[in-house]
Every structure is written in C-alpha cells, then in structure tokens.
C-alpha positions as a Markdown table, in Angstrom:
| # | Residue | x | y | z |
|---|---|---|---|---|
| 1 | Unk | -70.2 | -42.5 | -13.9 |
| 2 | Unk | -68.4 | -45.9 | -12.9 |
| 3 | Unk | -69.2 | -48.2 | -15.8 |
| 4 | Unk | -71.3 | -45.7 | -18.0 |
| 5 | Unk | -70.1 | -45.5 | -21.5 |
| 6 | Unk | -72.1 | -42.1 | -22.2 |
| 7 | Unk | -73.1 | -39.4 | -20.1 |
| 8 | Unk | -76.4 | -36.6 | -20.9 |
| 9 | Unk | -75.2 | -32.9 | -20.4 |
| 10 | Unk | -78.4 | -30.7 | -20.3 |
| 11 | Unk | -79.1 | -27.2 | -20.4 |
| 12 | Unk | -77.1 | -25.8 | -23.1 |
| 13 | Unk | -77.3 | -23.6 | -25.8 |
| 14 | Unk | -77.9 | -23.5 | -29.6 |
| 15 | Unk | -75.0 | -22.6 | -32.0 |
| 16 | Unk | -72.2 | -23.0 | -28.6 |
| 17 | Unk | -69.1 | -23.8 | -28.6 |
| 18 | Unk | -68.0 | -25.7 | -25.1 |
| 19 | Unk | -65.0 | -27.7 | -23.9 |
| 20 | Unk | -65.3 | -30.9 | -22.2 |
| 21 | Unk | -63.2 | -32.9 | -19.6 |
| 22 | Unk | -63.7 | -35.6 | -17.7 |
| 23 | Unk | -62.0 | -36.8 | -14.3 |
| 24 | Unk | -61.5 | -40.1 | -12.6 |
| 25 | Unk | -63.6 | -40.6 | -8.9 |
| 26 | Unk | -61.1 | -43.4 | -7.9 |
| 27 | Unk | -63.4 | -43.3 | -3.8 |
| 28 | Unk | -60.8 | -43.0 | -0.7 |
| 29 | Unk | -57.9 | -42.3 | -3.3 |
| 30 | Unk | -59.6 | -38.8 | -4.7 |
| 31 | Unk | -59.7 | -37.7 | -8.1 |
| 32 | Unk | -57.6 | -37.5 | -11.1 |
| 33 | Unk | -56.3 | -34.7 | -13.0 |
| 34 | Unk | -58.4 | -33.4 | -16.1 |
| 35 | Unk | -57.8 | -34.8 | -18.9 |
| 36 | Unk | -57.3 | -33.1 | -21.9 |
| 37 | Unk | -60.4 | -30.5 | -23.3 |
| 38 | Unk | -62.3 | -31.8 | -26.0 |
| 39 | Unk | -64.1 | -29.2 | -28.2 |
| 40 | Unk | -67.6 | -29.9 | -29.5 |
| 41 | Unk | -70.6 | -27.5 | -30.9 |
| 42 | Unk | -74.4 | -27.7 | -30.4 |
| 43 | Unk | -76.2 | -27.1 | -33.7 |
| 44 | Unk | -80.0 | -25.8 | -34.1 |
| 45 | Unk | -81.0 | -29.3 | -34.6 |
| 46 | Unk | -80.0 | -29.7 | -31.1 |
| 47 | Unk | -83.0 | -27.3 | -29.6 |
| 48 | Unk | -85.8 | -27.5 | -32.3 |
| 49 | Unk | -87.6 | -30.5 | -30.9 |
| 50 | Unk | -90.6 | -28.9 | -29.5 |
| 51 | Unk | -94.0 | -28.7 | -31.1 |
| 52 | Unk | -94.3 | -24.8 | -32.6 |
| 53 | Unk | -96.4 | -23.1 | -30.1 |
| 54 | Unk | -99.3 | -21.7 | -32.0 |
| 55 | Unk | -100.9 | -18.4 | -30.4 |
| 56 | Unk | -104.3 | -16.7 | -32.1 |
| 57 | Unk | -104.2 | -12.8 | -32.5 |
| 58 | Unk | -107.1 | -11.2 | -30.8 |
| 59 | Unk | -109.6 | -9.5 | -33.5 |
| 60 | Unk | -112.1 | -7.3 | -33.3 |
| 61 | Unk | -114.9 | -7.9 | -35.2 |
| 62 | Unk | -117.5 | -5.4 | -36.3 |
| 63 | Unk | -120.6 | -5.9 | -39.2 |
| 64 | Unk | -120.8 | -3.4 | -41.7 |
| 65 | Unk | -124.7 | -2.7 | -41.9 |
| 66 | Unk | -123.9 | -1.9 | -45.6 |
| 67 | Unk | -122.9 | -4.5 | -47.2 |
| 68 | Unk | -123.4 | -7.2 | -44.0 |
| 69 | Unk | -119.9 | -8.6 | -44.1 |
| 70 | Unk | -117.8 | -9.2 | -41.1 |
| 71 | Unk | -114.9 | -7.0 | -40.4 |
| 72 | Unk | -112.0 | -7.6 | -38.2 |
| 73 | Unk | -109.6 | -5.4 | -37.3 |
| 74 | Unk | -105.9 | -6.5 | -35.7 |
| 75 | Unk | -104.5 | -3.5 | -33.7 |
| 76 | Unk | -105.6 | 0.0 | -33.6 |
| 77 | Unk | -105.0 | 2.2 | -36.9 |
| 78 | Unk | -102.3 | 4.2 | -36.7 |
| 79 | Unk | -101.0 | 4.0 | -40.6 |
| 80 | Unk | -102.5 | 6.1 | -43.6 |
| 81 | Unk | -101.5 | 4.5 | -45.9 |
| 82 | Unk | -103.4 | 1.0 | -47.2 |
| 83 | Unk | -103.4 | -1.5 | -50.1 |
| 84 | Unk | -106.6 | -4.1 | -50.5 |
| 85 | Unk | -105.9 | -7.8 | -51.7 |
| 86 | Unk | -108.8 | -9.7 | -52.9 |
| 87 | Unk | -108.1 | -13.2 | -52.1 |
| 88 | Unk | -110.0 | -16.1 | -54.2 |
| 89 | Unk | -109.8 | -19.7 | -55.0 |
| 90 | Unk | -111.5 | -23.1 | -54.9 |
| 91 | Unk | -112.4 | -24.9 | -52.2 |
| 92 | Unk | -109.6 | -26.6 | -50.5 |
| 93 | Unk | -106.9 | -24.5 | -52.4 |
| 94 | Unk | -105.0 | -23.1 | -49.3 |
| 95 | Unk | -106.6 | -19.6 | -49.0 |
| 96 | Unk | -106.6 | -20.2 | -44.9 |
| 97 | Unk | -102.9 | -21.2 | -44.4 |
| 98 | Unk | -101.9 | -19.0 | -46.9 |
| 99 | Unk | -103.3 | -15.8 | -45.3 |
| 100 | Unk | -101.6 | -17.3 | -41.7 |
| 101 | Unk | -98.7 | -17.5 | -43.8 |
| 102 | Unk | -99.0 | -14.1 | -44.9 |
| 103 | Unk | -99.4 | -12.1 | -41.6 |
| 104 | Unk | -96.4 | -14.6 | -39.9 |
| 105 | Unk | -94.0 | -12.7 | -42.8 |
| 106 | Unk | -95.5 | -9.3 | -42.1 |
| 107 | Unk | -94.9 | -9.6 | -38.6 |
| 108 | Unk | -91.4 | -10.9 | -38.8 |
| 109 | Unk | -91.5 | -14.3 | -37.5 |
| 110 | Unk | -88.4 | -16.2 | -39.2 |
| 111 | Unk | -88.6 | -20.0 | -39.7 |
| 112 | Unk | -86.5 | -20.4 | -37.0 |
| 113 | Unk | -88.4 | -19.0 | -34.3 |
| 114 | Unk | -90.2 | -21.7 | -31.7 |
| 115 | Unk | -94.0 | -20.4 | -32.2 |
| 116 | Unk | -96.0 | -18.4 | -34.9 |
| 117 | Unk | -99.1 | -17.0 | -35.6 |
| 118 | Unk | -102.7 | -18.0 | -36.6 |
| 119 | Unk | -105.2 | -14.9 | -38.4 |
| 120 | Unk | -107.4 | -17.6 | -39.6 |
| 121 | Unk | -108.5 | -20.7 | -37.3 |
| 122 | Unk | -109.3 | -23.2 | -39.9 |
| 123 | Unk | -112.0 | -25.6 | -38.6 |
| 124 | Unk | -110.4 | -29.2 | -38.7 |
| 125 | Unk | -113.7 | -31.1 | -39.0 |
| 126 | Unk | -114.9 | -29.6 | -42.1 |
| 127 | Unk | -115.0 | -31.3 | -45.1 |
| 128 | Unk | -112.6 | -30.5 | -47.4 |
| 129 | Unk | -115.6 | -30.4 | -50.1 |
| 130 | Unk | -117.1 | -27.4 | -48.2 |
| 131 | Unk | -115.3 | -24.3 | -47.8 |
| 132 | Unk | -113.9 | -23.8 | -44.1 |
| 133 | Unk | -114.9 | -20.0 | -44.8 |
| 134 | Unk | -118.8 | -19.5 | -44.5 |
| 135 | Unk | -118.8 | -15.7 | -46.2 |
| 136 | Unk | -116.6 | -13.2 | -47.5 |
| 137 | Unk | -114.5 | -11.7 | -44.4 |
| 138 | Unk | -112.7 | -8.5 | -44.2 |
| 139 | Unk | -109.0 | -8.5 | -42.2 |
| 140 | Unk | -107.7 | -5.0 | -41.5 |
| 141 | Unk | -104.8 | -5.4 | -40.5 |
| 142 | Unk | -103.2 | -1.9 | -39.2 |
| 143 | Unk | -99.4 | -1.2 | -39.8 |
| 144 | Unk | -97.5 | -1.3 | -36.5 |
| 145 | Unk | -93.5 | -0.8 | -36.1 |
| 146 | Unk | -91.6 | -3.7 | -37.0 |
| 147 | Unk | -93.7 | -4.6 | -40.3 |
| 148 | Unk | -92.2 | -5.6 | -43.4 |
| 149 | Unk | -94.1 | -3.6 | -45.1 |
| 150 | Unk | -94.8 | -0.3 | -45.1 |
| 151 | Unk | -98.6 | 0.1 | -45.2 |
| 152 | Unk | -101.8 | -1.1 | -43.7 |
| 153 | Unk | -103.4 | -4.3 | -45.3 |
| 154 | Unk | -107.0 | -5.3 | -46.2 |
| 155 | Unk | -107.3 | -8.8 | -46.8 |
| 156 | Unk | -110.8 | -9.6 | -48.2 |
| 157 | Unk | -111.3 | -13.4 | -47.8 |
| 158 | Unk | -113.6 | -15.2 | -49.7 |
| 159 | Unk | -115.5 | -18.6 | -49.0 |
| 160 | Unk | -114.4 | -21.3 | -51.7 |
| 161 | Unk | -115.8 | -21.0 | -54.8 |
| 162 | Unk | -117.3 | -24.8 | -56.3 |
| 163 | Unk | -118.5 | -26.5 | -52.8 |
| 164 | Unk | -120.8 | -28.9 | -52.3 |
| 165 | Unk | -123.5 | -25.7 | -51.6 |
| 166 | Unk | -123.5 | -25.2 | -55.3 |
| 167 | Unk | -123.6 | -22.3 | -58.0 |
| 168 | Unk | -126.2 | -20.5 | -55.9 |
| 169 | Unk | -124.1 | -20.1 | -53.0 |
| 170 | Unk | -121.1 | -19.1 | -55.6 |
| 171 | Unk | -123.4 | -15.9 | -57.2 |
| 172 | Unk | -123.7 | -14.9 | -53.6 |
| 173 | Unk | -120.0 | -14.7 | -53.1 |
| 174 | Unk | -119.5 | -13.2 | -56.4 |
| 175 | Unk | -122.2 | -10.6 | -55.2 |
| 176 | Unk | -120.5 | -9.7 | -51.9 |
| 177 | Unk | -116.9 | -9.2 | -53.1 |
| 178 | Unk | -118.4 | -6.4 | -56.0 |
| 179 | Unk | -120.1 | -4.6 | -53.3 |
| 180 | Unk | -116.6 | -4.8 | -51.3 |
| 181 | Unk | -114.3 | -3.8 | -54.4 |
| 182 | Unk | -116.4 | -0.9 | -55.3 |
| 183 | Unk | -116.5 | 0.6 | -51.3 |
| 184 | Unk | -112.7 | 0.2 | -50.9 |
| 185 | Unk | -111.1 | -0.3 | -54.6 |
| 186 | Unk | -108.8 | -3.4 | -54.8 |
| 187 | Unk | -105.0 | -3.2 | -55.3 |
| 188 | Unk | -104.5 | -6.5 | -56.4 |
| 189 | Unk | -106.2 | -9.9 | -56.7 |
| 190 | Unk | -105.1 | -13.2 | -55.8 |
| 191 | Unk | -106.3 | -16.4 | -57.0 |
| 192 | Unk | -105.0 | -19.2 | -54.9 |
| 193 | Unk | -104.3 | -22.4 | -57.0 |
| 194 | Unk | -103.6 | -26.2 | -56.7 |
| 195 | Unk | -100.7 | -26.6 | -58.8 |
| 196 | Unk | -102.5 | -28.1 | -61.2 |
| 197 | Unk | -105.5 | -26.3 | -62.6 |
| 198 | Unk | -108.8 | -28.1 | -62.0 |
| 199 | Unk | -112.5 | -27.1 | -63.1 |
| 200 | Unk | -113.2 | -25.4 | -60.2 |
| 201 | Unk | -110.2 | -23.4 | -60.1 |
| 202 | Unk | -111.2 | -22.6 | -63.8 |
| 203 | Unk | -114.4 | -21.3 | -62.7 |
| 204 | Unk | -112.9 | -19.1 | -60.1 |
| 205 | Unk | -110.6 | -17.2 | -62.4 |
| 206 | Unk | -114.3 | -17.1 | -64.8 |
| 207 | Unk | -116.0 | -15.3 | -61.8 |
| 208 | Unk | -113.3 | -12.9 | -61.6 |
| 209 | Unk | -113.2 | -11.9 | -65.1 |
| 210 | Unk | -116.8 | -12.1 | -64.7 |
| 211 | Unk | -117.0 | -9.2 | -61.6 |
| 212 | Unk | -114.1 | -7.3 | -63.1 |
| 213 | Unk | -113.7 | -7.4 | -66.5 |
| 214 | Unk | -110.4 | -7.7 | -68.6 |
| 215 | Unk | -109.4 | -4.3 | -66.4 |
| 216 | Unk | -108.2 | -6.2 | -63.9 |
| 217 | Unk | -105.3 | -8.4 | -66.0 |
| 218 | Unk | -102.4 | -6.1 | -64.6 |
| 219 | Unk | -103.9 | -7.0 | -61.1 |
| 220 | Unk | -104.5 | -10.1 | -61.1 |
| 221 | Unk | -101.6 | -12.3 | -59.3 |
| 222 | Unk | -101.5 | -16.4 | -59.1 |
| 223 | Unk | -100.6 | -18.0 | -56.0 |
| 224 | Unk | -99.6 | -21.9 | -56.2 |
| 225 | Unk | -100.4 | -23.6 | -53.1 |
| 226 | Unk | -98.7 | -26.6 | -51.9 |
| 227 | Unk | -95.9 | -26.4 | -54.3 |
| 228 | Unk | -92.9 | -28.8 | -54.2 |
| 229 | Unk | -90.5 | -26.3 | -55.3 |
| 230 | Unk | -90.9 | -27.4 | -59.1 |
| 231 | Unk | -92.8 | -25.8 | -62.0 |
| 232 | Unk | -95.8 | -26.1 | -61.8 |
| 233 | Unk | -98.3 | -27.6 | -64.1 |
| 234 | Unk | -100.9 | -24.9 | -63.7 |
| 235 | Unk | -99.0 | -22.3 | -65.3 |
| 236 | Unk | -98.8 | -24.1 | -68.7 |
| 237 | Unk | -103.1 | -25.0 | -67.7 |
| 238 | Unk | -103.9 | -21.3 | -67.0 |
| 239 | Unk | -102.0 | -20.0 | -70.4 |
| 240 | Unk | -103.9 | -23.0 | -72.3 |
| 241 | Unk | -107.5 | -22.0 | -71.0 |
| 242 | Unk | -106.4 | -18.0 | -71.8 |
| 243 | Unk | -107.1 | -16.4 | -68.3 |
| 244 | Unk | -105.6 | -13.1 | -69.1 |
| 245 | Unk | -102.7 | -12.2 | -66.2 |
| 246 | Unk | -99.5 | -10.9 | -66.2 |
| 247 | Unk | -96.6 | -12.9 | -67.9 |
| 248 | Unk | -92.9 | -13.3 | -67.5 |
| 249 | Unk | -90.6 | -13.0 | -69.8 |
| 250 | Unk | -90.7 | -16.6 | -70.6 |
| 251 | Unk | -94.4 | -16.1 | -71.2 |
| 252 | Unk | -95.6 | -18.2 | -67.6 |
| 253 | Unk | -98.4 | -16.1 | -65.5 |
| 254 | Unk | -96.6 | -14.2 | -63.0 |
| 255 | Unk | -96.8 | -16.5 | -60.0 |
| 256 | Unk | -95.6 | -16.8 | -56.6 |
| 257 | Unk | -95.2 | -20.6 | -54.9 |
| 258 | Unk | -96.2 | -21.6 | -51.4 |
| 259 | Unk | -95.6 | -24.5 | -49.7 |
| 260 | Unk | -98.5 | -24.8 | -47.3 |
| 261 | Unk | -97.5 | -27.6 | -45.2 |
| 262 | Unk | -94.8 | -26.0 | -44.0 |
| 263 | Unk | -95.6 | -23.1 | -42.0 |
| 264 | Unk | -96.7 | -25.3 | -38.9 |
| 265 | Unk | -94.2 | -27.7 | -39.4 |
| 266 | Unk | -91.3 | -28.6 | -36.9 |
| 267 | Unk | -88.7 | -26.3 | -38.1 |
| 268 | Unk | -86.0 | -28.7 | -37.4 |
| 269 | Unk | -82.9 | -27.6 | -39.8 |
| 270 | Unk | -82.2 | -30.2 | -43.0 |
| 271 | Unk | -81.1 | -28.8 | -46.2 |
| 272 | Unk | -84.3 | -30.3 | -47.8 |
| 273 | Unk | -86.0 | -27.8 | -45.1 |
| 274 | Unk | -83.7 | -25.0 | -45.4 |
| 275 | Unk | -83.8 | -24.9 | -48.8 |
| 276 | Unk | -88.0 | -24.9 | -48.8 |
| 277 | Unk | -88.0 | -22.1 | -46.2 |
| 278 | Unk | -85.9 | -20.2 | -48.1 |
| 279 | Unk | -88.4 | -20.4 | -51.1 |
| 280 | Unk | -91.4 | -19.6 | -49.2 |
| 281 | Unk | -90.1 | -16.7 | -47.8 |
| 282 | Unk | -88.6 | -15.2 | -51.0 |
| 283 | Unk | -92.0 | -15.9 | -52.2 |
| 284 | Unk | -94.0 | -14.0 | -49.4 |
| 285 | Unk | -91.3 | -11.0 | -49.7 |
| 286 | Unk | -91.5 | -10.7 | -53.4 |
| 287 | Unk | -95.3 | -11.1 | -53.3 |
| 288 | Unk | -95.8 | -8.3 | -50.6 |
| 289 | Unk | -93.1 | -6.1 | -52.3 |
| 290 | Unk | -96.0 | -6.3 | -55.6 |
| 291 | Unk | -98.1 | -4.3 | -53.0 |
| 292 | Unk | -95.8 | -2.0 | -52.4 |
C-alpha cells in the first residue's frame, strides 16, 4: 500500500453493509493501531456487470399428421387445466421476444436475476422483411410448481403476416390457425403491434376478423411492442380504422405495453431502468391474469 492512494477490495456482496480500517506497515517498527471504522454499503449496481447468461429450454417437438403443424411441448403434463392464446402480428412486430418474455414471467425470473430464458431462438440473420417464423408453431407449455399462473398454456405462434413471400403465403397462415382454433378453441387472441399502426398491422387485425368474425371482439387483446412507456399512437390508429376490441373506460382498446429491448438487456439498476421493469412486468401480470 506505501504510496497508493486507492486500494480494490474484491469478493463482496450485493446490498452489504461492511466496516473498513486501515493500518500503517511502518517495516522494522511494526504496525499501527486501527484507525477508526468507516462504514460503507455495496449496492446492486456493484454486481450486475456481467452479460445475462441466456439458456434455451429443451422442447419436444412432435407433427400433428392432422393439421401438419409442429408441436412442442416444455415439460411433461401434469396440469388439467389449459387456456390457448393465438398470437398474431406483422412481420417484425415482436411476436418472438414477446413470447420469450412471456414464459421468463411465468417461470418467475425477476429482472434482477443474472440469466433468463429463451422459448423462441430468433434467427439473427433474417431479414427483418421476412418473418423469423416459417409456419404456424404450437408451444405447450405444461404447468409445473412455481408458475404464476395457474394453468397449462398453448401458445400458437404464427409466421408474420405482410412479408416479402406475399398474400399467398399470408392465406396459408390464415388457413393453418382456423384448422388450429377449431381442434383446440382459443381463449384469447393477441395481436402484437408497433406502436404505431401500419398497413400491415392493419391487414393482420383484417385476417382476424376475417377467420373469426365479429365473435371474437371480447377476445381479442392488443399488445404494443417496443413501447417507451408513453401512449401510444396505435390506440388512437386502431379506434380510427374501427377494429372492433375491447375498450377502457376512456374508450382506448384494451392494451397491454412491452418494451422488447429490454428483456436481454443488462439489468444494471437506474431509475430510468427500474421504472421500465416495473411496467413490463405489471404488463405481463395483468396480461396473464386476462387468462385466468
């Protein structure tokens, strides 16, 4: 220590109070006394620097010879009871994250924790123009202890609808997910949205109206991707273009916000990040207590 002005103390803890002295090495002479304690705290801060370890859950896949969709499965069934989310949108709207999102909430990771989840490997080299999903995909995922939420989910994913494959490849989709709603019956749908509404995301909302019908208003829930934590602009868009869905009581669609860059983001503690975790998981528990 002779002529250091600082010293590095390793190896301790988050949230820990400890008390420091220091002592004087003065060679042949030996050492001072201590001098006096001085307090100090780590913080969270101190330990989050570490990339998020990211770990894939194992599947198992099977084809249904019906309707020749894959099905996944995630754990063995053990749970009864089941609700079925159809989950559309445009190309490039967040569907992927958002279902990663979805099952890191179920399984109770908290924004704090150091790793978390992937159900969906997105494939980094696609073009955002074409969807990252290449056909409608079926998750089961089977109710274990520990959920938060009571019940067995079906997650049936679709391909983006308005990529550069064209409307052929869109009438196929819209084929696949009306042989999957009438084999399983749907509890809810949820069109994932930009938050501002765009052509394409107007021609998803059509395609559900147009496999559906008008019966499926009470069911049908918006979810904003890559919000900022303000209104958005969609709303006011989707009440303009008069996509029949549930309204609040200031007439907006009932709508739950998601900020998709952040659930593989360093979760290093800011009130700017605090404040956006906070909204993403009221979001995810208020939008899996709908299923409920």
């Amino acid at each position: 220590m002779a002529g250091a002005e600082k010293a590095i103390i390793s190896g301790l803890q988050p949230e820990t109070e400890y008390a420091v002295r220091v002592r004087c090495d003065c060679g042949a002479a030996g050492r001072s006394k201590e001098s006096i304690a001085v307090n100090v705290g780590t913080t969270k801060r101190d330990r989050l620097k570490e990339s998020l370890k990211i770990y894939k859950l194992p599947l198992t896949e099977e084809e249904s010879a019906r309707q020749r969709m894959p099905e996944v499965q995630l754990w063995q069934r053990n749970h009864d009871k089941n609700r079925t989310i159809m989950l559309l949108g445009a190309t490039g709207s967040g569907k992927s994250t958002l279902i990663n999102g979805l099952i890191n909430y179920i399984v109770g990771v908290e924004w704090e924790d150091d790793f978390r989840f992937k159900l969906v490997d997105e494939d980094q080299s696609r073009s955002q123009a074409e969807s990252q999903t290449s056909e409608v995909t079926v998750y089961k995922i089977n109710h274990q202890e520990g959920f938060k939420i009571p019940f067995s989910l079906t997650i049936v994913d679709t391909p983006g609808f308005g990529d550069t494959r064209g409307i052929h490849r869109d009438k196929e989709i819209t084929e696949q997910l009306l042989i999957s709603s009438l084999q399983r019956g749907v509890s809810e749908i949820d069109a994932a949205s930009l938050a501002r509404l765009t052509p394409s995301q107007k021609y998803v909302f059509d395609s559900v109206l147009s496999i559906f019908g008008n019966d499926v208003t009470e069911n049908l829930q918006v979810l904003v991707t890559f919000a900022d934590g303000q209104r958005p602009p969609v709303l006011e868009a989707i009440n303009a273009s008069g996509v029949p869905c549930p309204k609040t009581e200031d007439g907006l669609p009932v709508h739950f916000t998601f900020n998709n860059y952040a659930l593989f983001a360093q979760n290093q503690s800011s009130a700017a990040a605090d404040s956006s975790r906070m909204r993403k998981m009221e979001a995810l528990k208020r939008c899996s207590g709908k299923w409920g």
